[in-house]
Backbone as a ProteinNet text record, in pm:
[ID]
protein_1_A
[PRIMARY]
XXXXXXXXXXXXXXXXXXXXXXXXXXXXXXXXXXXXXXXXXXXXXXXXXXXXXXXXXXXXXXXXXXXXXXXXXXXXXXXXXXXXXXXXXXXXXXXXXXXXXXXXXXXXXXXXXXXXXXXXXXXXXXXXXXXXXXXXXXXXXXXXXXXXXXXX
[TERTIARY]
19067.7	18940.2	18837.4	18791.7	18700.6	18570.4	18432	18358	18215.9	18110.2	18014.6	17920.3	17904.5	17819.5	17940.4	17935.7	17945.9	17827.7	17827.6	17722	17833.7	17810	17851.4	17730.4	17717.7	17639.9	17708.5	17718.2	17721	17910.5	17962.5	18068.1	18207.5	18280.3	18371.7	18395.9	18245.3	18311.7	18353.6	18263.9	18245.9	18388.4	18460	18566.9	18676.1	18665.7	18760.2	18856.8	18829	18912.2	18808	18704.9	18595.1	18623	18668.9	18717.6	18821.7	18888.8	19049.6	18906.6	18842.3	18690.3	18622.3	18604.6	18484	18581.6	18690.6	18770.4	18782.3	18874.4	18940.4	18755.3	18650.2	18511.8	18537.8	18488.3	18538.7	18633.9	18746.1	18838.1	18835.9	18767.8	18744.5	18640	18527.7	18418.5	18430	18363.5	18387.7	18308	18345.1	18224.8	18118.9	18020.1	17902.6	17868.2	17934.3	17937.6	17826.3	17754.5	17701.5	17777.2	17685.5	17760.8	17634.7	17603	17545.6	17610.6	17619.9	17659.9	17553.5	17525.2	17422.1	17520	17476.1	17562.8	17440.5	17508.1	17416.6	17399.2	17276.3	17214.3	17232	17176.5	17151.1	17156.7	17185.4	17131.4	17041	16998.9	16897.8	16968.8	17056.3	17122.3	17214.5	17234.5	17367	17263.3	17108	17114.6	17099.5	17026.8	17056.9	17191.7	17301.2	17364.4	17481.7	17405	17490.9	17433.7	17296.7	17259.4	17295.2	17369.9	17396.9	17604.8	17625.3	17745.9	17790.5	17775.5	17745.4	17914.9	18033.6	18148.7	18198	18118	18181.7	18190.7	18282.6	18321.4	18203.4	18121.3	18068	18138.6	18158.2	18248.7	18206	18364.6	18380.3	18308.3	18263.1	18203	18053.4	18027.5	17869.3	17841.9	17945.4	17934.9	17962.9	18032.4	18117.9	18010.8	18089	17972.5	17951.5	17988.2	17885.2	17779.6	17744.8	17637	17525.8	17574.8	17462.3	17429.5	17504.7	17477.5	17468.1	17315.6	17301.8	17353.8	17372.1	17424.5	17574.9	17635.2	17768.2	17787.8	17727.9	17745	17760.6	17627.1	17637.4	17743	17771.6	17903.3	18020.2	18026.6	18177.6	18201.7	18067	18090.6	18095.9	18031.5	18060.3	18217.2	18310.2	18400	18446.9	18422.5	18508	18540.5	18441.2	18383.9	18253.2	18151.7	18041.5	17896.3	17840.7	17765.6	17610.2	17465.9	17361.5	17353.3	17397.3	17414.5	17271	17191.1	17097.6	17138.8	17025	17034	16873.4	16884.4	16746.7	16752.9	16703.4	16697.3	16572.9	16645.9	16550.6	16559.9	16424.2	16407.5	16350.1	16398	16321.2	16395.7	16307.5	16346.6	16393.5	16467.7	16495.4	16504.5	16438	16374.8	16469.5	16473.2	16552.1	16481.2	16477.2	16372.5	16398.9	16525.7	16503.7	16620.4	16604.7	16673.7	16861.6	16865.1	16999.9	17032.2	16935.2	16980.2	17038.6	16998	17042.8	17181.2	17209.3	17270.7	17445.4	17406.3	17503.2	17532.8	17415.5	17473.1	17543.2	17522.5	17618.7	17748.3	17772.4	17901.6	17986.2	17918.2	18016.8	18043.5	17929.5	17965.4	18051.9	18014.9	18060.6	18111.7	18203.5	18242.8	18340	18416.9	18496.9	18366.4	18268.6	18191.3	18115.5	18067.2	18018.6	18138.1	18241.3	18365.8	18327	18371.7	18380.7	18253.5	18174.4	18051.1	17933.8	18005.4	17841.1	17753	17814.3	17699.2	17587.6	17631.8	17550.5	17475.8	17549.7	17410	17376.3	17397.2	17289.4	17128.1	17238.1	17100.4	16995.7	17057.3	16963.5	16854.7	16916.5	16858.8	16756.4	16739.9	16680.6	16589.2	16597.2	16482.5	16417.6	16458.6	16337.6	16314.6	16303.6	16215.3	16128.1	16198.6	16107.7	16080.7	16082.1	16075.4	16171.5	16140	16314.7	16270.1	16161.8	16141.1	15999.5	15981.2	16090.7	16076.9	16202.7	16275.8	16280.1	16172.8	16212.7	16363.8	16428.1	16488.9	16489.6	16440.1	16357.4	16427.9	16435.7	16510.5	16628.1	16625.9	16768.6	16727.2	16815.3	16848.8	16921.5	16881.7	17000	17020.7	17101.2	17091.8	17188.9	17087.3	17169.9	17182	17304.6	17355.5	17386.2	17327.9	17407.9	17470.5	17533.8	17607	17662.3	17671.6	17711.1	17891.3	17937.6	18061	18121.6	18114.2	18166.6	18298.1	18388.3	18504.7	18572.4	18637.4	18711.8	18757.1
10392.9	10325	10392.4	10329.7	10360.1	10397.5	10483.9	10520.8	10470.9	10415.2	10435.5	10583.6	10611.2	10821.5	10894.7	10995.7	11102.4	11190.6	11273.1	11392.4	11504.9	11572.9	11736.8	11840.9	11876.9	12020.3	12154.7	12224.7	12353.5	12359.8	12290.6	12345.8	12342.4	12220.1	12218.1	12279.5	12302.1	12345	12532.9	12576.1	12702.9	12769.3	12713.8	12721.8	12774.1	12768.6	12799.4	12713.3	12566.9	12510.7	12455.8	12475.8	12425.5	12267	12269.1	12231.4	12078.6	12161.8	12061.1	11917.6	11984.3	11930.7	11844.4	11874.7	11773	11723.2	11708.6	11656.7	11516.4	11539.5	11441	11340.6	11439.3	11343.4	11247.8	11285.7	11223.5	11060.9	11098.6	11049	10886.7	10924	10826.9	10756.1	10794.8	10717.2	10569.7	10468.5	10379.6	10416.2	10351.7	10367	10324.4	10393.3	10351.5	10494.3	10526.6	10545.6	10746.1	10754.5	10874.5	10952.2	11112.7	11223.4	11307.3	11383.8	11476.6	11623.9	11755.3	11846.1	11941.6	12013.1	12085.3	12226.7	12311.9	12436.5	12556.9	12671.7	12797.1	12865.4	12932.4	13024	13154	13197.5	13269	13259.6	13330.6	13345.3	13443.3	13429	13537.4	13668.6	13616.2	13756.1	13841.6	13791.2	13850.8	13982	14029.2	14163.8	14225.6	14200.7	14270	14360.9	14290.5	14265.2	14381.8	14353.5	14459.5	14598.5	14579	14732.3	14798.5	14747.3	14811.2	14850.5	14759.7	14778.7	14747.8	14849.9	14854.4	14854.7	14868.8	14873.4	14713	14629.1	14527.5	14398.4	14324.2	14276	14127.1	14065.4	13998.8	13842.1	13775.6	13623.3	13598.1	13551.6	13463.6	13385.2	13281.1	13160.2	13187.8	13301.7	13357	13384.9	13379.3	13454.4	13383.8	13270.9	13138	13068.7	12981.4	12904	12839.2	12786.8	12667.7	12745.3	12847.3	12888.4	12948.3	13055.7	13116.3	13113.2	12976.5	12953.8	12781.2	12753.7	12574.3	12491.5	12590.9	12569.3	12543.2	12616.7	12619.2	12526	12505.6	12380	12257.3	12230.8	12106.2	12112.2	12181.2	12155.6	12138.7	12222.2	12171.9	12027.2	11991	11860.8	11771.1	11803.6	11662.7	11653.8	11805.1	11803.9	11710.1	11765.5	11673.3	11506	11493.3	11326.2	11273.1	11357.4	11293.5	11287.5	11210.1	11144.4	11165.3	11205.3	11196.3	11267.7	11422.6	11508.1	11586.9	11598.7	11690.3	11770.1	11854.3	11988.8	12024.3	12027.3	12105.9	12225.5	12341.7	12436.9	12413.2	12484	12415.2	12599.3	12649.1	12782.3	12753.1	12856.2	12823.5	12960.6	12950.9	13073.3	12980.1	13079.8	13019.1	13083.9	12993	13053.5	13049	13180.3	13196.8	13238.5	13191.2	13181.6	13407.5	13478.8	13603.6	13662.2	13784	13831.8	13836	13851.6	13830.8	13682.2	13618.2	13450.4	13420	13515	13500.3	13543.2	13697.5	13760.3	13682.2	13581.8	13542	13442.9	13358.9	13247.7	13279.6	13423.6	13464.6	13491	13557.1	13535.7	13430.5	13330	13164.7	13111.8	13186.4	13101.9	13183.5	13339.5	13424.3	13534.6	13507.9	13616.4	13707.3	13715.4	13870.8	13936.6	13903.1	13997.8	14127.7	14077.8	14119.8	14236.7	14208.3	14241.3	14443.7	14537.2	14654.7	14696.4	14636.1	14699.4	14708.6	14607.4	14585	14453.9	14384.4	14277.2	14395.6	14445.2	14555.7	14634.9	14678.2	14756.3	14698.3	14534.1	14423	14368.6	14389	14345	14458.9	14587.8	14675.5	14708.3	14713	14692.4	14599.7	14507.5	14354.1	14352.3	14459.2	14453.7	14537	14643.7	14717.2	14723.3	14588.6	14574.8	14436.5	14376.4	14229.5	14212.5	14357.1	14294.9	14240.1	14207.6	14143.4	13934.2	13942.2	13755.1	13708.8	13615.5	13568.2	13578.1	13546.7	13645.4	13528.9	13588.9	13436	13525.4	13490.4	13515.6	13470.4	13533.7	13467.5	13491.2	13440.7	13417.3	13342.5	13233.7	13089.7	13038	13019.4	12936.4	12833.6	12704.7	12612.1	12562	12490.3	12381.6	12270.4	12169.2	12067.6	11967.2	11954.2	11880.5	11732.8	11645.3	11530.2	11452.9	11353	11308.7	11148.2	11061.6	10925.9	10934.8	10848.2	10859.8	10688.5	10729.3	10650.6	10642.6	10495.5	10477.7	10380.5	10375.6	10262.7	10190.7
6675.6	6690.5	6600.3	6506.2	6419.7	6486.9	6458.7	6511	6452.6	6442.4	6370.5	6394.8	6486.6	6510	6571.3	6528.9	6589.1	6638.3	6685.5	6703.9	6792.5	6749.5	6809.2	6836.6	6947.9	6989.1	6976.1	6821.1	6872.7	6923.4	6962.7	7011.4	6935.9	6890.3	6837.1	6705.2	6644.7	6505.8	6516.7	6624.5	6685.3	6725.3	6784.2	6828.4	6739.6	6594.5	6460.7	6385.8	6459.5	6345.3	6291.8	6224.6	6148.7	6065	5964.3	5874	5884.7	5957	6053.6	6145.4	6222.2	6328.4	6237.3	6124.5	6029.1	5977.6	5936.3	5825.4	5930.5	6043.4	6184.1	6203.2	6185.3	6203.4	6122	6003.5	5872.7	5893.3	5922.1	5935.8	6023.3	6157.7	6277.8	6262.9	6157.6	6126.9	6023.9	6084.7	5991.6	5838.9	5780	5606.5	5682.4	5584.7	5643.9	5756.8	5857.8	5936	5960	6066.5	6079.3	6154.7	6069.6	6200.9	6218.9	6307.6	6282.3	6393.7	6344.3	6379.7	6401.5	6500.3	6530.1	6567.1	6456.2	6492.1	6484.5	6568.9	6549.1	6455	6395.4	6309.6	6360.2	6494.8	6532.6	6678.8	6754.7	6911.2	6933.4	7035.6	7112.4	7148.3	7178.6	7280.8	7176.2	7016.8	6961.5	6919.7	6939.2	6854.4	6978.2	7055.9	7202.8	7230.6	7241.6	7280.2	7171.7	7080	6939.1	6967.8	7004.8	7049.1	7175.7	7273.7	7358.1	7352.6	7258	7285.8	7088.9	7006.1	6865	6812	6917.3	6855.7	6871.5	6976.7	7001.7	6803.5	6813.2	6688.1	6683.6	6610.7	6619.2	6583.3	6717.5	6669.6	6575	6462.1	6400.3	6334.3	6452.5	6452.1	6444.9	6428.7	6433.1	6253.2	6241.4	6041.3	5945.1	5991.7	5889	5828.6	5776.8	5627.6	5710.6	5846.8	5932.9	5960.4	5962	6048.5	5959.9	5848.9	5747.2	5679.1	5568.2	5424.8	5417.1	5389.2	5410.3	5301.8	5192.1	5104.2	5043.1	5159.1	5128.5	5259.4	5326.5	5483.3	5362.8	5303.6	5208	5108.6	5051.9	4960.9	5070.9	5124.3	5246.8	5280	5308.5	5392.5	5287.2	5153.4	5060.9	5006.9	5009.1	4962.6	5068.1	5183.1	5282.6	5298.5	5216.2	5181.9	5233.9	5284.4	5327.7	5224.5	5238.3	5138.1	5232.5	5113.8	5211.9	5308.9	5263.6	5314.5	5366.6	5508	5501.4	5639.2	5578.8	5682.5	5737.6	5874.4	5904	6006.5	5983.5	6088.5	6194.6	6298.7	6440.2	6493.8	6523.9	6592.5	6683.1	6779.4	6957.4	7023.4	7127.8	7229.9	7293.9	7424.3	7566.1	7649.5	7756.3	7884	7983.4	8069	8169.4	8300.8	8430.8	8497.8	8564.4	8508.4	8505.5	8442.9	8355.8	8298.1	8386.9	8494.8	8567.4	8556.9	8580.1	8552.7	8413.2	8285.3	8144.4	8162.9	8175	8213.3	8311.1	8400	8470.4	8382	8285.5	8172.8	8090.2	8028.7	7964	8020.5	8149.7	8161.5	8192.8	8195.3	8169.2	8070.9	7989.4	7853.1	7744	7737.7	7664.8	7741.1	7856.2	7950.1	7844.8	7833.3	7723	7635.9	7611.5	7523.5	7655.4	7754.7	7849.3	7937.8	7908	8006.7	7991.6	8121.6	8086.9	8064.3	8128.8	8186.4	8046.7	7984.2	7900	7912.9	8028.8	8030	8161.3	8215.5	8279.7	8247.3	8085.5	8010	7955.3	7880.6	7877.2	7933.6	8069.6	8182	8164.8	8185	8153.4	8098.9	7944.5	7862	7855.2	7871.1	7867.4	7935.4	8061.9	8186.4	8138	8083.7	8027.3	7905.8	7805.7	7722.1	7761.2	7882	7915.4	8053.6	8134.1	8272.7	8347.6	8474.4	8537.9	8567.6	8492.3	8530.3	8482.6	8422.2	8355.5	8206.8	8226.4	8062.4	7905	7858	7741.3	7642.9	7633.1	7481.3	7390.6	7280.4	7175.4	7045.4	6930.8	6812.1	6798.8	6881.1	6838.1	6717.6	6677.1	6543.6	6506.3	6537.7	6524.8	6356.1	6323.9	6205.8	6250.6	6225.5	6215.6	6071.7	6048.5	5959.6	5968.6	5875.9	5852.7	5766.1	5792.9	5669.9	5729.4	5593.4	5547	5549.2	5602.4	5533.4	5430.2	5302.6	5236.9	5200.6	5287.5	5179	5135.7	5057.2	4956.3	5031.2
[MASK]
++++++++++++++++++++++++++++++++++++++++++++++++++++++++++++++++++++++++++++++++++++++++++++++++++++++++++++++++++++++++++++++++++++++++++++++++++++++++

């Protein structure tokens, strides 16, 4: 079944098959057809999070050409075949009604980084540079990308 939109939040391309994810987009869209992909720049919590626990390895999906170079996002996706290619970055904090409320989001969403007692010196940390409520975390970075798909 052919598609006219896609849209993705942030998740599938994150995951590591980048490439394989936009190509299969690509693919299901009619000509003509839109996508747009909204992937991360940055999070709030990744320098935090490096300072309390400085051996942990920083994902993957945090360093790839989806996320730090808009430039190499736009060449990817035209190789891929998409046409009318733009990109916009979107910055924002986010609010957590208290640093343990961040703290427990992270362990659903990113539980192995936290594991072995550093989402604990997370929390820590966090309370005493922001208090225990409420906690903005501040420096997200999104981009979102879009693109045309033209074909023969």
């Amino acid at each position: 079944m052919r598609r006219q939109r896609r849209v993705s939040n942030a998740s599938e391309p994150t995951l590591g098959a980048d490439e394989v994810y936009i190509t299969e987009t690509h693919r299901v869209l009619r000509p003509g057809g839109k996508s747009c992909f909204t992937l991360w720049q940055s999070t709030g919590w990744l320098a935090p999070l490096q300072t309390v626990a400085p051996e942990l390895v920083v994902p993957p999906a945090l360093t790839s050409i989806w996320v730090v170079d808009e430039d190499a996002m736009r060449a990817k996706f035209a190789e891929l075949g998409f046409t009318d290619i733009a990109t916009e970055v979107i910055e924002f904090d986010v609010t957590f009604e208290s640093v343990k409320a961040a703290i427990e989001h992270l362990r659903k969403t990113m539980g192995p980084l936290l594991e072995n007692g550093v989402g604990d010196k997370l929390e820590a940390h966090l309370e005493e540079i922001h208090g225990k409520e409420p906690f903005v975390c501040p420096g997200w970075k999104a981009i979102a990308v879009t693109g045309t798909v033209v074909k023969g």
